[in-house]
Structure formats: C-alpha cells, structure tokens
Rosetta silent file (secondary structure, phi, psi, omega in degrees, C-alpha in Angstrom):
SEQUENCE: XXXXXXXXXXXXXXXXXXXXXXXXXXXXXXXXXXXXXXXXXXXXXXXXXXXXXXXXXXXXXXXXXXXXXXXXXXXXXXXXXXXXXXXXXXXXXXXXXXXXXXXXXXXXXXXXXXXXXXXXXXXXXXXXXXXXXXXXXXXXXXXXXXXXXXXXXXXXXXXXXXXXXXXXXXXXXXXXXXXXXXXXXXXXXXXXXXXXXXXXXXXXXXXXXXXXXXXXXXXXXXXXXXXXXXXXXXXXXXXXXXXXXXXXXXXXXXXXXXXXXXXXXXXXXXXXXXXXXXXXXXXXXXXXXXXXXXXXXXXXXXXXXXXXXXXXXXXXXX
SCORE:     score description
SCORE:     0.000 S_00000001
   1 L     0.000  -30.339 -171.501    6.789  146.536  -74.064 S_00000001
   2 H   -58.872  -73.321 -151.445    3.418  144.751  -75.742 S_00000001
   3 H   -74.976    1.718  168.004    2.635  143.172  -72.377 S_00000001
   4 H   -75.745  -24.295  175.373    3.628  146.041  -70.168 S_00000001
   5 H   -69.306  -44.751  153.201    1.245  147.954  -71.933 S_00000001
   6 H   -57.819  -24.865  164.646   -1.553  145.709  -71.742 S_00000001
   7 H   -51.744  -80.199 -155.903   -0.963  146.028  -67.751 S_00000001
   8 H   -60.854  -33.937 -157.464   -1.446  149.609  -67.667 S_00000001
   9 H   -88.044  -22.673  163.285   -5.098  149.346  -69.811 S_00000001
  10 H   -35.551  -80.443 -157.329   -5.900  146.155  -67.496 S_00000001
  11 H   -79.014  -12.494  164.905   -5.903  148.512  -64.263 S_00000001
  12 H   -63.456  -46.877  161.129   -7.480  151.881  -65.890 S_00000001
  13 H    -8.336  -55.589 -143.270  -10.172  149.632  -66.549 S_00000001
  14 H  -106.680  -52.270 -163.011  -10.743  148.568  -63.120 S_00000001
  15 H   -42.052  -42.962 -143.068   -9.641  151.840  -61.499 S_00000001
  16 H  -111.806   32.204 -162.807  -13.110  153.837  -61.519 S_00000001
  17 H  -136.451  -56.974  166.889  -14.962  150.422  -60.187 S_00000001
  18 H   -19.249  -71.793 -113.448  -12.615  151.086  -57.358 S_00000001
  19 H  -117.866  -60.959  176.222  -13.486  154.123  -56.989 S_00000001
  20 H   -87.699   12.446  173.808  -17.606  153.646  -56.803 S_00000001
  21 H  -100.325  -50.489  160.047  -17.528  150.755  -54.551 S_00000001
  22 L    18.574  -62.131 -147.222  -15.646  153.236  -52.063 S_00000001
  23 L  -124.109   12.957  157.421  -18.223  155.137  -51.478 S_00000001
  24 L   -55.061  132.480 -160.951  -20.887  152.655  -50.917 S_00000001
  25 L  -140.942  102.123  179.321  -22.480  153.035  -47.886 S_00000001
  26 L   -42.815  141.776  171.048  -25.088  150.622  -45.729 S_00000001
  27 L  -173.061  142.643 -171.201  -27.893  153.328  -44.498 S_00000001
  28 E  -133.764  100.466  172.559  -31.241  152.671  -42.967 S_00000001
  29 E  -133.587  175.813 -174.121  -33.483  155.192  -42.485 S_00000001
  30 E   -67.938  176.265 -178.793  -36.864  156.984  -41.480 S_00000001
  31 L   -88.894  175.324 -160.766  -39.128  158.294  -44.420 S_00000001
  32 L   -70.852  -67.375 -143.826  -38.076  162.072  -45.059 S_00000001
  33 L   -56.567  -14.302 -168.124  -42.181  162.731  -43.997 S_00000001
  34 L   -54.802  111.831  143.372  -41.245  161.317  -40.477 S_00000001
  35 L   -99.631  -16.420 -150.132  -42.700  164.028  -38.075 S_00000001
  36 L  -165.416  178.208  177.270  -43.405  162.612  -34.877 S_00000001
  37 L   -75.169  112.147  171.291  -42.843  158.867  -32.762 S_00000001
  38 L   -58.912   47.312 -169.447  -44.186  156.034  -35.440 S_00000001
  39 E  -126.751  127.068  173.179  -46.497  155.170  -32.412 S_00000001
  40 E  -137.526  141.863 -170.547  -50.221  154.423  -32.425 S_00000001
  41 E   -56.551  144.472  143.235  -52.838  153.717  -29.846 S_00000001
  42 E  -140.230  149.777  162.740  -56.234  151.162  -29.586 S_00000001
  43 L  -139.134  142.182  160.023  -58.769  150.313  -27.373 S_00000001
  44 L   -74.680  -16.263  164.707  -61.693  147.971  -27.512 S_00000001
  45 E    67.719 -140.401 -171.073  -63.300  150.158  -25.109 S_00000001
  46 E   -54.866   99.677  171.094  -66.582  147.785  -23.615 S_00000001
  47 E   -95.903  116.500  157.442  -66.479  143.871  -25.501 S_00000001
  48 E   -77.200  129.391  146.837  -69.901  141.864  -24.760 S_00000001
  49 L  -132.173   95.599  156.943  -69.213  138.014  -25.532 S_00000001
  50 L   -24.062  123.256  169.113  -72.115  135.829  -25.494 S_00000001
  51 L   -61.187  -28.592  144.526  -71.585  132.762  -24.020 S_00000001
  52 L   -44.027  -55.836  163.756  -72.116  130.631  -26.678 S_00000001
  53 L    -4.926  112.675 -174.567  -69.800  132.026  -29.355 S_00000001
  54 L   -41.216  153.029  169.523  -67.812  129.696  -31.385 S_00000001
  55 L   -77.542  127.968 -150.948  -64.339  129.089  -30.340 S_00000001
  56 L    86.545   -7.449  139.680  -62.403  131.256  -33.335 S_00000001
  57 L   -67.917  177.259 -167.894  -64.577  134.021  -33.408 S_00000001
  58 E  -129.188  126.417 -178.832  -63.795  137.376  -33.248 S_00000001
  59 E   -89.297  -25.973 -136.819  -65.327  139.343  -30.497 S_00000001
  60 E  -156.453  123.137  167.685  -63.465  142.934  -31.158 S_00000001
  61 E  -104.079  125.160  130.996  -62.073  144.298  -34.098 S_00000001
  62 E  -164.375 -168.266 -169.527  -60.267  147.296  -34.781 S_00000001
  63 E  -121.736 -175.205  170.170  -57.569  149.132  -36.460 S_00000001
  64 L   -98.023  -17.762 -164.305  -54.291  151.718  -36.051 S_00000001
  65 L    88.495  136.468  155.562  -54.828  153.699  -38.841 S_00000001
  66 L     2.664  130.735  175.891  -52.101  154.962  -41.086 S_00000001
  67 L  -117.911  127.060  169.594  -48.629  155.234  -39.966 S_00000001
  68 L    97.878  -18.638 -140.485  -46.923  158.256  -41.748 S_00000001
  69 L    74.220  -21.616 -172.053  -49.972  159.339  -43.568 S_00000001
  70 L    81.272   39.901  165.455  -49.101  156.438  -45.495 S_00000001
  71 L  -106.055 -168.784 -163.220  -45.998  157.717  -46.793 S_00000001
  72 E   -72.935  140.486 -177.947  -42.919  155.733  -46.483 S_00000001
  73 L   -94.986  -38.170  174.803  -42.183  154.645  -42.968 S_00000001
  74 E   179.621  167.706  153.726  -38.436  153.539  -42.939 S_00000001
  75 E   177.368 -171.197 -168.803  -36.775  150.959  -45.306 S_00000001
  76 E  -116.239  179.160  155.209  -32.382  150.323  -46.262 S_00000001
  77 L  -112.508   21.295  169.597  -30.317  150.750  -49.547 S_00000001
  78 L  -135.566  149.850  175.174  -28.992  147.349  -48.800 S_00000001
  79 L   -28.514  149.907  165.486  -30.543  144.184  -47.868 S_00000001
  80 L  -166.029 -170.905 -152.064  -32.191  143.859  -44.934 S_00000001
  81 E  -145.944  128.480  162.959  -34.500  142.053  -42.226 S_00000001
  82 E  -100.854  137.071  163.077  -37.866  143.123  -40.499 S_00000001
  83 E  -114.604  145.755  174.055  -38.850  142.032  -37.462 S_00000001
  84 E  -125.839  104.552  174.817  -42.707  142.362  -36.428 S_00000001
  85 L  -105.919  177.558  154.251  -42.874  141.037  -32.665 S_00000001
  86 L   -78.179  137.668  175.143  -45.186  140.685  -29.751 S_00000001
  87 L  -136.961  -38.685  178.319  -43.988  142.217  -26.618 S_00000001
  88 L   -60.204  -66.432  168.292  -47.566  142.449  -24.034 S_00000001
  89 L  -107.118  127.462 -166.906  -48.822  139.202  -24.545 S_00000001
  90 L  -124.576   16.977 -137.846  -46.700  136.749  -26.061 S_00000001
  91 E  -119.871  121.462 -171.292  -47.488  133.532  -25.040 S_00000001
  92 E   -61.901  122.431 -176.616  -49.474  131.166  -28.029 S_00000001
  93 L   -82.587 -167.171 -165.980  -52.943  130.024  -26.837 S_00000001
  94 L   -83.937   -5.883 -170.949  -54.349  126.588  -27.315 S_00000001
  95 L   -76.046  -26.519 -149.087  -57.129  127.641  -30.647 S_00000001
  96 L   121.242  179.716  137.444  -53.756  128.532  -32.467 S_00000001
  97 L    50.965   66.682  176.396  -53.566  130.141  -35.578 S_00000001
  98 L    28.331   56.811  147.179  -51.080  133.092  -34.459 S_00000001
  99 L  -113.287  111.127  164.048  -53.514  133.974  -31.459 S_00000001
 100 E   -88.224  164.469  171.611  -52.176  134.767  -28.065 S_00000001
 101 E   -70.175  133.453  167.130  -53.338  134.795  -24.673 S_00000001
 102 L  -106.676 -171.269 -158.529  -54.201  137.733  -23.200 S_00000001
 103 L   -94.905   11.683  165.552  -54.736  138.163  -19.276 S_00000001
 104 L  -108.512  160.219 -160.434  -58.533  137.272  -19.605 S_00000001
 105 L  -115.016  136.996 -167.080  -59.034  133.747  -19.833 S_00000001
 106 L    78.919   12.056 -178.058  -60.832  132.338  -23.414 S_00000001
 107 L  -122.205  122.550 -173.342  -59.636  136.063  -24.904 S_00000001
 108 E  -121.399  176.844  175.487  -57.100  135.777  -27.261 S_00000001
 109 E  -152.114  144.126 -169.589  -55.074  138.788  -29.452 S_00000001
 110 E  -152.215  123.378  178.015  -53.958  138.774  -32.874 S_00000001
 111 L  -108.543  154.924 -178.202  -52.262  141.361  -34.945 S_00000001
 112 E  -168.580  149.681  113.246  -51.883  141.775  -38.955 S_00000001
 113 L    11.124   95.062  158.344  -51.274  143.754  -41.426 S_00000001
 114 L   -82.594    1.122  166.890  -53.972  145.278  -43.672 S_00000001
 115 L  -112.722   24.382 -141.504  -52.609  145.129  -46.561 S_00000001
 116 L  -167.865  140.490  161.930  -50.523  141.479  -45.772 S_00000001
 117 L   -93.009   27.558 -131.992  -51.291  138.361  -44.871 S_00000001
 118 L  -107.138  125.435 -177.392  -48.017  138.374  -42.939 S_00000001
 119 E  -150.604  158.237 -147.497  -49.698  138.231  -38.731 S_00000001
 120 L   -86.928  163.828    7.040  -47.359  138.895  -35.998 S_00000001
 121 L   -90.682  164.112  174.633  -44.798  137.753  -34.673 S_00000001
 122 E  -163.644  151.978 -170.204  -42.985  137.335  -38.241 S_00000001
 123 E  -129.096  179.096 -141.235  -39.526  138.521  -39.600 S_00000001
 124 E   167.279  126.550  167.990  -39.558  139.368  -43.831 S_00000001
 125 E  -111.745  116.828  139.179  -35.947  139.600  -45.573 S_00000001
 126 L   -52.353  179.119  172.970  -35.915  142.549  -48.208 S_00000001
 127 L  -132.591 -174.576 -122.588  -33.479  143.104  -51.007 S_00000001
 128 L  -100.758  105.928  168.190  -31.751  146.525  -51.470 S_00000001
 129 L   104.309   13.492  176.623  -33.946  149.709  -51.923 S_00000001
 130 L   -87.787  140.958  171.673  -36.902  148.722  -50.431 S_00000001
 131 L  -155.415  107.368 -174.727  -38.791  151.354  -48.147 S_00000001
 132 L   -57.332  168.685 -159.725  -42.285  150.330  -46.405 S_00000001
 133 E  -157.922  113.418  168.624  -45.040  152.195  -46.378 S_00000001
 134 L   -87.913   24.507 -177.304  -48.680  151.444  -43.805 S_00000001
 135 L     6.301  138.117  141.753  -51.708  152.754  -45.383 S_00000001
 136 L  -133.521  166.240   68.212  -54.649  152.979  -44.115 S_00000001
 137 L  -115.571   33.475 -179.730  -56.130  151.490  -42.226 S_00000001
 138 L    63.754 -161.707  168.667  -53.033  150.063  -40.929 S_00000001
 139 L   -48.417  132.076 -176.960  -52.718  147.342  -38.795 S_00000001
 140 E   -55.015   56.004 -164.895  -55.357  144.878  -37.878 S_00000001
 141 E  -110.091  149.099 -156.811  -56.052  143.959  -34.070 S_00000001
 142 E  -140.881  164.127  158.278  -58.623  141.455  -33.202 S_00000001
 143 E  -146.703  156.926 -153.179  -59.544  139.618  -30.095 S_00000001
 144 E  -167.174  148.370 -167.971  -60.951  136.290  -30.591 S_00000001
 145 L  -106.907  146.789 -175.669  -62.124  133.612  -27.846 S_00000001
 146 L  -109.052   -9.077  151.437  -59.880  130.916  -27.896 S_00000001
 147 L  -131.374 -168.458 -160.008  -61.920  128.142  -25.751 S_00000001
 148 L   -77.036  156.041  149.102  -65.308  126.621  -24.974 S_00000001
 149 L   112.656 -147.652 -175.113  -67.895  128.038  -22.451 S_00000001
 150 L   -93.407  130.262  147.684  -67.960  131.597  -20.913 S_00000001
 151 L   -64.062  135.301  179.137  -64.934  133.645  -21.257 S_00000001
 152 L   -74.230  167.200 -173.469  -63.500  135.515  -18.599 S_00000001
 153 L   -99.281  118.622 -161.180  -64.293  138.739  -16.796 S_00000001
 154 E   166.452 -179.388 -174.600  -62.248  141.455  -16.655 S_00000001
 155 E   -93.868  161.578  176.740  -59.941  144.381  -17.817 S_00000001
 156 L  -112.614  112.544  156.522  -57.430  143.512  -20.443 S_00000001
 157 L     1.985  106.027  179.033  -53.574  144.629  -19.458 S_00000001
 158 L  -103.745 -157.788 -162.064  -52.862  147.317  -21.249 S_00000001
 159 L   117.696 -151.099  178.262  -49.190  148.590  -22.850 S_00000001
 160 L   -87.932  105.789  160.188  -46.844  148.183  -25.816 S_00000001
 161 L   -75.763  -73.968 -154.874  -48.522  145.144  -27.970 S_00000001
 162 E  -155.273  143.996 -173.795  -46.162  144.977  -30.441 S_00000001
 163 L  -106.685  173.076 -174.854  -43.076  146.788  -32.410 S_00000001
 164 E  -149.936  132.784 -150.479  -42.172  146.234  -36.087 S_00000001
 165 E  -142.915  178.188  148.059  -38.551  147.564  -36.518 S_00000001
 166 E  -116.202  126.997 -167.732  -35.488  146.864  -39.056 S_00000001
 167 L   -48.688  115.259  169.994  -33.270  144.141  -37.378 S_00000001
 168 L   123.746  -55.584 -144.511  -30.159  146.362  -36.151 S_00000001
 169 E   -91.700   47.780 -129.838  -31.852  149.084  -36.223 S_00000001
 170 E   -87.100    8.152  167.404  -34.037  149.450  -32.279 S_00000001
 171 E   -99.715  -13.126 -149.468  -35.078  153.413  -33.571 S_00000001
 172 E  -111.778   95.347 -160.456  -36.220  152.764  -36.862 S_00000001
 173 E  -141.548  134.771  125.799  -39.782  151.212  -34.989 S_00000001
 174 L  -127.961  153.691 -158.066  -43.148  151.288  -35.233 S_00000001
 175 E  -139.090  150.946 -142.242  -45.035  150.620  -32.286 S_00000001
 176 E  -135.636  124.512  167.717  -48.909  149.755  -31.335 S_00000001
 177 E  -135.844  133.404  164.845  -49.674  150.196  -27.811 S_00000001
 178 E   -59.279  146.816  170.844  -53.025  149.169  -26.132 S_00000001
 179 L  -172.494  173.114  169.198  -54.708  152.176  -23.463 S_00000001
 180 L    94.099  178.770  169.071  -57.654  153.294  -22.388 S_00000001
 181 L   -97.353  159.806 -170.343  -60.198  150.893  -20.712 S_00000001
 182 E  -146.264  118.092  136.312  -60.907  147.574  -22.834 S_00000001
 183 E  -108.733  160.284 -160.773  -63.365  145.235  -20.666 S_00000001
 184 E  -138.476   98.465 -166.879  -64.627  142.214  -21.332 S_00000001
 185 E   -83.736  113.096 -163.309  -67.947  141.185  -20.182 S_00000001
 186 L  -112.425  124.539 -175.893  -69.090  137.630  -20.628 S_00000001
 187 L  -115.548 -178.406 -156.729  -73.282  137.250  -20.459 S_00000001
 188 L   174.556  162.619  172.063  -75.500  134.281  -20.455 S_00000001
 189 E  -144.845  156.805 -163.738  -79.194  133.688  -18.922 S_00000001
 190 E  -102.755  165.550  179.182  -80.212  131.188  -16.429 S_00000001
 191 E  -106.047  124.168 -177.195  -83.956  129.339  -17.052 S_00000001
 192 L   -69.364  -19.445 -169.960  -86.525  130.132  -14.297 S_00000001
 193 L  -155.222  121.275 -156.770  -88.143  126.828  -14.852 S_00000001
 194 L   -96.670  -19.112  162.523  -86.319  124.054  -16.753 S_00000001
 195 L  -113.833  119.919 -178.275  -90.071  122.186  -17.010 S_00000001
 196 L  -136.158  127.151  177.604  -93.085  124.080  -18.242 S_00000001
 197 L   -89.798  118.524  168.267  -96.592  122.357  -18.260 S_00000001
 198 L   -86.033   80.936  164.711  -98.822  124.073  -21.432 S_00000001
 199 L   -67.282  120.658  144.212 -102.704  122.944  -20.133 S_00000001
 200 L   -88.139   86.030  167.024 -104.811  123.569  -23.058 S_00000001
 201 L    17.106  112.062 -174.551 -108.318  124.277  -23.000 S_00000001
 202 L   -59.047  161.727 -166.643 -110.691  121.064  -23.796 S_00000001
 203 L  -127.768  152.196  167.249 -111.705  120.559  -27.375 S_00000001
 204 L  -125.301  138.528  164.991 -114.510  118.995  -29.031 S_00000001
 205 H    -4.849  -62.576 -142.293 -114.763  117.243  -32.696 S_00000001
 206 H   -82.349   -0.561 -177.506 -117.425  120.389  -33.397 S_00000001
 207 H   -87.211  -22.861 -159.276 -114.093  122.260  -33.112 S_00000001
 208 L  -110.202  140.841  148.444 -112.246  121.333  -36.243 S_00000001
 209 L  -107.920   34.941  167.850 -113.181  121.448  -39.724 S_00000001
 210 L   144.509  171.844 -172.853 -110.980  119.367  -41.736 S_00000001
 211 L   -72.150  151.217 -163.834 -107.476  118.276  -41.559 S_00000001
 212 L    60.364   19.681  161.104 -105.096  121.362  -41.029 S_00000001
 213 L   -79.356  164.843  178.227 -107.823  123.274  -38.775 S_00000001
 214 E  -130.835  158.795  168.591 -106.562  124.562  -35.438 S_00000001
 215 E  -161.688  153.389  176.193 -108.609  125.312  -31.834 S_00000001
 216 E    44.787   77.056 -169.829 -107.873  126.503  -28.899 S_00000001
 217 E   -76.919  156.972  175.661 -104.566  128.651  -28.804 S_00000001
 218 E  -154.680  114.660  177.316 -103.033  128.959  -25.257 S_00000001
 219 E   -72.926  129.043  166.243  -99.873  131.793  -24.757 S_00000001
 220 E  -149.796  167.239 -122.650  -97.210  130.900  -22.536 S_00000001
 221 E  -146.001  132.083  146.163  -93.879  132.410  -21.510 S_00000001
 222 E   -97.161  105.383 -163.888  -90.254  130.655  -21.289 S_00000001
 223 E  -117.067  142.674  177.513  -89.098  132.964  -18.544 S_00000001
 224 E  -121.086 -171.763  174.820  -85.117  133.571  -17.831 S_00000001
 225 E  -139.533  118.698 -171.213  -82.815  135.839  -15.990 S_00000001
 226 E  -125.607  155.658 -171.782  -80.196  137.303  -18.301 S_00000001
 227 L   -77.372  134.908  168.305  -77.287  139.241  -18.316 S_00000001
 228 L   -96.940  140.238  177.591  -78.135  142.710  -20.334 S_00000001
 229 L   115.127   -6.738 -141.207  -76.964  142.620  -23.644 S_00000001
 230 L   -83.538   92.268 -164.168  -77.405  138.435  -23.772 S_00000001
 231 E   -92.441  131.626 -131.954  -78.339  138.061  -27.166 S_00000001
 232 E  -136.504  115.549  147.569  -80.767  134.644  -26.408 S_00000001
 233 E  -109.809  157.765 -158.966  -82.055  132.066  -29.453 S_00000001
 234 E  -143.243  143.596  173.726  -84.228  129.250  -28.685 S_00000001
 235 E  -154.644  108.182  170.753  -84.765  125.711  -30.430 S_00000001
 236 E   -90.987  126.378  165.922  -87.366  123.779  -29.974 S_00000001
 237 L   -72.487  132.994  153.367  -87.480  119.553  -30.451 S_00000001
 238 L   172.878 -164.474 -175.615  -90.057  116.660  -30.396 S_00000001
 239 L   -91.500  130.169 -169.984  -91.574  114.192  -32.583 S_00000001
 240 E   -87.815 -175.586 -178.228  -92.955  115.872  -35.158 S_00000001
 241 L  -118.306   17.723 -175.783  -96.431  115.092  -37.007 S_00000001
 242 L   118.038  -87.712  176.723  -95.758  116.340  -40.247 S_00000001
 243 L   -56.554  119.661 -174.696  -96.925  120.081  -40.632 S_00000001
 244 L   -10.706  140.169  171.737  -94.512  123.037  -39.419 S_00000001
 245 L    32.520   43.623  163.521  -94.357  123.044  -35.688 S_00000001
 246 E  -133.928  122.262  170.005  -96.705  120.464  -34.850 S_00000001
 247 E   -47.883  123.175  176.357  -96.175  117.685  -32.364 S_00000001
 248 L  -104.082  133.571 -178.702  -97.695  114.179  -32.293 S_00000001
 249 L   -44.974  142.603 -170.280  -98.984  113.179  -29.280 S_00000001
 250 L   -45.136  139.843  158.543  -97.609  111.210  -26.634 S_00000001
 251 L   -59.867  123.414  167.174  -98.152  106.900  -27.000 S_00000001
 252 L  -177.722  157.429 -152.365 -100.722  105.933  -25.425 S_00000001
 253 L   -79.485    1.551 -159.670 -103.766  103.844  -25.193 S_00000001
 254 L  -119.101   10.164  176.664 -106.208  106.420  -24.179 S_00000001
 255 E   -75.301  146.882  152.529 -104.723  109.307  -26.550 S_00000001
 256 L    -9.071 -175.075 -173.747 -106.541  110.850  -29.232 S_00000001
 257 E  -170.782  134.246  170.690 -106.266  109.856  -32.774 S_00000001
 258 L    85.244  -13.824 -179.363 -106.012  112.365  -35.854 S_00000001
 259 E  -105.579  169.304  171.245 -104.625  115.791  -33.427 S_00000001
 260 E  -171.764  171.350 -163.693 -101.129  116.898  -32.742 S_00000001
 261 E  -127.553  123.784  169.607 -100.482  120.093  -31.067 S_00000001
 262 E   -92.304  137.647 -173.082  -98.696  123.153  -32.700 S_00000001
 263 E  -107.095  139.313  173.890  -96.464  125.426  -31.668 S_00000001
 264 E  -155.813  177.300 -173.086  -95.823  128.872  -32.705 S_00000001
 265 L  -123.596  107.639 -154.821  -93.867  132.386  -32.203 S_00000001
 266 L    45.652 -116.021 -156.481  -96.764  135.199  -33.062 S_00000001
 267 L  -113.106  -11.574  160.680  -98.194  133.547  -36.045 S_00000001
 268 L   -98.136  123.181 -163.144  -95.741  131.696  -37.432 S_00000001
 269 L   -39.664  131.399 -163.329  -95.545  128.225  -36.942 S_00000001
 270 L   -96.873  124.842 -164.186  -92.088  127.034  -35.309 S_00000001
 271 L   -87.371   89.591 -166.935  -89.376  124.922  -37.463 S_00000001
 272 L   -58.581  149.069  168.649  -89.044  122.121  -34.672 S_00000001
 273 L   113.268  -80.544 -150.476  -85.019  121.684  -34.980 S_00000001
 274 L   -94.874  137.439 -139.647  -84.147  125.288  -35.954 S_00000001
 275 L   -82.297  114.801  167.794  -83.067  128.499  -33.942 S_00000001
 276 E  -114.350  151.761 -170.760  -85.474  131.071  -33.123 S_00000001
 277 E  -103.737  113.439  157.440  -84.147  134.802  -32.318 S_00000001
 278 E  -132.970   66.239  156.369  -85.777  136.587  -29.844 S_00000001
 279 E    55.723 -135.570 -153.570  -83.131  139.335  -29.733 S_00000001
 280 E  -139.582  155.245 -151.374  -81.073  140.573  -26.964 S_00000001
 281 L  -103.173  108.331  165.488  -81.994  140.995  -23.489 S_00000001
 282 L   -59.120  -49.262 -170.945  -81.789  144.938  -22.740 S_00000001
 283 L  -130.170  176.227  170.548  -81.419  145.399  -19.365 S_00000001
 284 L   -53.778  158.083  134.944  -80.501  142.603  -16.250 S_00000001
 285 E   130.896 -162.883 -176.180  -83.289  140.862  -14.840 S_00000001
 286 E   -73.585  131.500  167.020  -86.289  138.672  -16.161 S_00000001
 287 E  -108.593  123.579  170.428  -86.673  137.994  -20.046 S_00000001
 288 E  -127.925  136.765  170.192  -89.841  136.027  -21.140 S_00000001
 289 E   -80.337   93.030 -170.616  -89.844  134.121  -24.672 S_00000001
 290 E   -80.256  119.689  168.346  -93.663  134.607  -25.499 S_00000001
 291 E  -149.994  143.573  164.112  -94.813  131.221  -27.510 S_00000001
 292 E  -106.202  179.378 -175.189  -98.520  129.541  -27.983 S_00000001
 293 E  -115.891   99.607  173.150  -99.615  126.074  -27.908 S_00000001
 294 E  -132.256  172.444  165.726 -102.562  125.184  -29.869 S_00000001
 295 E   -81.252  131.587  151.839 -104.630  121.307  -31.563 S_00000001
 296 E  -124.579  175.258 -165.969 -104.332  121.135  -34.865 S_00000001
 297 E   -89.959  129.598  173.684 -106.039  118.545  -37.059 S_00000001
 298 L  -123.541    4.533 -178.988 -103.784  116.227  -38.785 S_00000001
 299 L  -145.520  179.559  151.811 -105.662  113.770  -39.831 S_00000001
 300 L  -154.987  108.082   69.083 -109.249  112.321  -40.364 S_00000001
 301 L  -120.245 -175.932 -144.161 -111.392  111.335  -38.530 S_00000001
 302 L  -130.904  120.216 -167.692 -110.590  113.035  -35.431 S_00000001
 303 E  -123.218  132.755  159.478 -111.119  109.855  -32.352 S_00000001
 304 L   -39.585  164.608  174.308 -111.654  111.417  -28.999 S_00000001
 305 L   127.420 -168.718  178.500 -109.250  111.199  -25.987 S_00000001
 306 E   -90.237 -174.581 -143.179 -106.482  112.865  -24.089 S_00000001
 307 L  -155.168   60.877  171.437 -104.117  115.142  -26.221 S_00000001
 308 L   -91.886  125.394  131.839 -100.192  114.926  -24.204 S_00000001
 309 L  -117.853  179.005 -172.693  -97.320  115.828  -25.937 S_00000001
 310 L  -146.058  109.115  163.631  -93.481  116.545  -25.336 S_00000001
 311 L  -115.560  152.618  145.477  -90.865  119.136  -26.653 S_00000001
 312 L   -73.315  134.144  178.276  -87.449  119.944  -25.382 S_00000001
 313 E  -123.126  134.910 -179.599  -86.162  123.457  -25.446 S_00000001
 314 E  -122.811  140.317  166.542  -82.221  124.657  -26.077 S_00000001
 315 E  -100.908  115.565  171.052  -80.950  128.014  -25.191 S_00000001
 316 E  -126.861  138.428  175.073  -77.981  128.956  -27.200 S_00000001
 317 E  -123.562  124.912  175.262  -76.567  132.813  -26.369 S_00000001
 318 L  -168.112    0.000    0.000  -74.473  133.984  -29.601 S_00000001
C-alpha cells in the first residue's frame, strides 16, 4: 500500500508538466506594426570616380532607412536561424573583404548593417524570444572600386540586391532592391604637352640683393584636357637647392654659381615632392594649372653664366 501510494504522488507531480509542454508551439512571426511589404529601395543616382582613387575606396554611399519605423521586424519563440543573402550580384571580387562584383568593371557592392558589424551574405543563430528590429538608418550600401586604373563606364543592373529572412520561413523577408538610374562615370585628363620649356628673362648680378632675393618671375600654364568633374592634383620633383620650391641648376661647366630657380603656385612657394590641388575641372575641355618660374639667390657671391634647370611633373586625379 506504502509504495502504491508513492506511485500515485510520483505521476500528479509530473501530470501538469505534461500538460504545459502540450501546448507549446514553434511560431515565427511579423512584428504586430507590420503594415506594408518589408521592402526598401536605393539608388546612387550619378557616381564620378576619379581615376586615381585607391583600390578600397568607397565611391557611393548610402542607406535604406528604417524598416518598420524601427519597430520590431519579425523574430521566433524558439530558436532560430537568419539568413542575410545576396541575390543581384553575388559573385566575390578580387579586393575582397565581403565586396562583390557588380556589372561595371573595378565597381564593387557591399551591404551591412548599421547597427552590426555583421556584412552580407551572413547567417546569425538566435535563441528563443528574440525579435529584430532595423533602426534607422538601416542598412548600409556602398560601392567601392575594387582594382587599379580607371573603372568602368556604365549603368549598374538594377533589381533585388539582397533579402534577410528567417531560415524556413521565405515570407518573413526583408528585402533591398536597387532602381532608378545609378551611373558610373570614370574621369581623368590627358596632358597637352608632356615637355614644357620655362625661358626666363636674362638677369644681371644688379638684380639680387643678398641671398634669398628673387628676379624675374615668368607665368606659365600646364595645360590638359579633362573630363568635367576630374578632380586634378599636381606634384612637382627635381633636385632641390635648399629653400621651398627652388631648384639647383643643371651640371655644368658654363652654369651659374650661387642661383637656383623657384617655383611657385600664386605666391606660395611649391613643396617639391608634395601634391598641389588645383580643384576640379568644371566643364570638358582645356584646364590650365597656372605656375611661375622665377632666380632666386641662394648663395653668395652670385658667378655669372647660364641658369638650366629640370623638374618632373605627376598628375594624380583623386
């Protein structure tokens, strides 16, 4: 009788555990705020990329905005698994670093998260009771050149870039589709004259008054043909003589002694080496990079003769 008794309080015990797993139920759903298709639109509209740009920059930025309002978007009361895929371009370019190829060549596309470091494609296991939420400004989409040189020209393919779902689950979605026009315009400028002879004006001793005098400035033009929008720096090389932007004269037996010839951009002297900005080319057509040439004194006494130097000039567009 003891152990029949012990029986019966063994399965009351138990009975009401019974009873609550029963009525457990897997369920995955939208957030109650769900009004509409979790689906939101971007365009890059017009992209200029400079030919020059690093490989790994980003030419185009933008975002989706809030999904929801930024109330809860979907989530389970049981474990579960997100997937965030690619579905327009899916195919990994050579830079890397979760960037794909898109249909322009050197244009790459990369999506993320703005509140997550989490960049597509990626899958994320929850536990039980979780329910997401996008703020915004929601997802992240970049384009970013992915090799060297000029990037290509052209429209970029538009459609569904990418869904972000619960695994089982192919309505519970949200989904980021490209539209609109997105072109991608790659500029650069060509050099009208890849050698330009600076004559200066003869000089006399009676010219100079001590070391760091100048005579005889003479303005001349770097002239290109540019792309509009071609945002165009310049860096000028040679040997230098010491003072900001001034050259020392060519070897020779019949050169001068004590001059070197300075360079400058208005009035300030030019940091042989170092990048000078002369802003962005407005429209198509001829651009000229305004620089003078003038003798300064670098020494003393100043010995007569001819007065040749040599700089190199680099065009970088970025």
């Amino acid at each position: 009788m003891n152990n029949l008794k012990r029986s019966l309080l063994i399965c009351l015990a138990g009975f009401p555990l019974l009873l609550l797993t029963k009525h457990v139920k897997a369920e995955c759903t939208l957030g109650s705020e769900v009004t509409a298709p979790l689906t939101r639109s971007i365009s890059f509209g017009h992209v200029v990329v400079q030919r020059d740009t690093p490989v790994g920059a980003e030419i185009a930025t933008t975002t989706t905005g809030a999904f929801n309002d930024g109330h809860i978007v979907y989530g389970c009361n049981t474990p579960w698994n997100r997937n965030a895929d690619l579905v327009l371009f899916t195919t990994l370019s050579g830079y890397g670093n979760k960037v794909y190829d898109t249909n322009i060549p050197g244009v790459g596309i990369q999506i993320q998260g703005s509140w997550t470091t989490s960049v597509f494609p990626f899958t994320t296991d929850y536990s039980k009771n979780i329910y997401l939420t996008a703020p915004d400004p929601g997802f992240t989409v970049r384009l970013i050149k992915t090799s060297a040189g000029a990037v290509g020209a052209g429209m970029l393919t538009t459609g569904t870039l990418s869904k972000d779902y619960i695994v089982g689950y192919p309505n519970l979605v949200m989904t980021i589709i490209l539209s609109g026009s997105n072109t991608i315009t790659p500029v650069a400028c060509s050099v009208n004259n890849t050698v330009i002879n600076v004559s200066l004006d003869d000089a006399v001793v009676a010219d100079f008054n001590g070391i760091g005098s100048t005579a005889k400035p003479k303005d001349f033009n770097i002239g290109l043909n540019c792309d509009a929008g071609t945002k165009v720096k310049l860096t000028l090389d040679g040997n230098a003589a010491g003072p900001a932007g001034v050259l020392a004269l060519n070897a020779g037996t019949t050169q001068a002694e004590g001059i070197g010839i300075q360079l400058l951009k208005g009035t300030t002297p030019v940091a042989l080496g170092s990048p000078l900005d002369f802003g962005t080319a407005d429209t198509a057509g001829n651009m000229q990079l305004p620089l003078i040439a003038r003798y300064y004194q670098t020494e003393a006494p100043i010995i007569s003769g001819t007065a040749n130097t040599t700089a190199t000039f680099t065009l970088a567009y970025n």
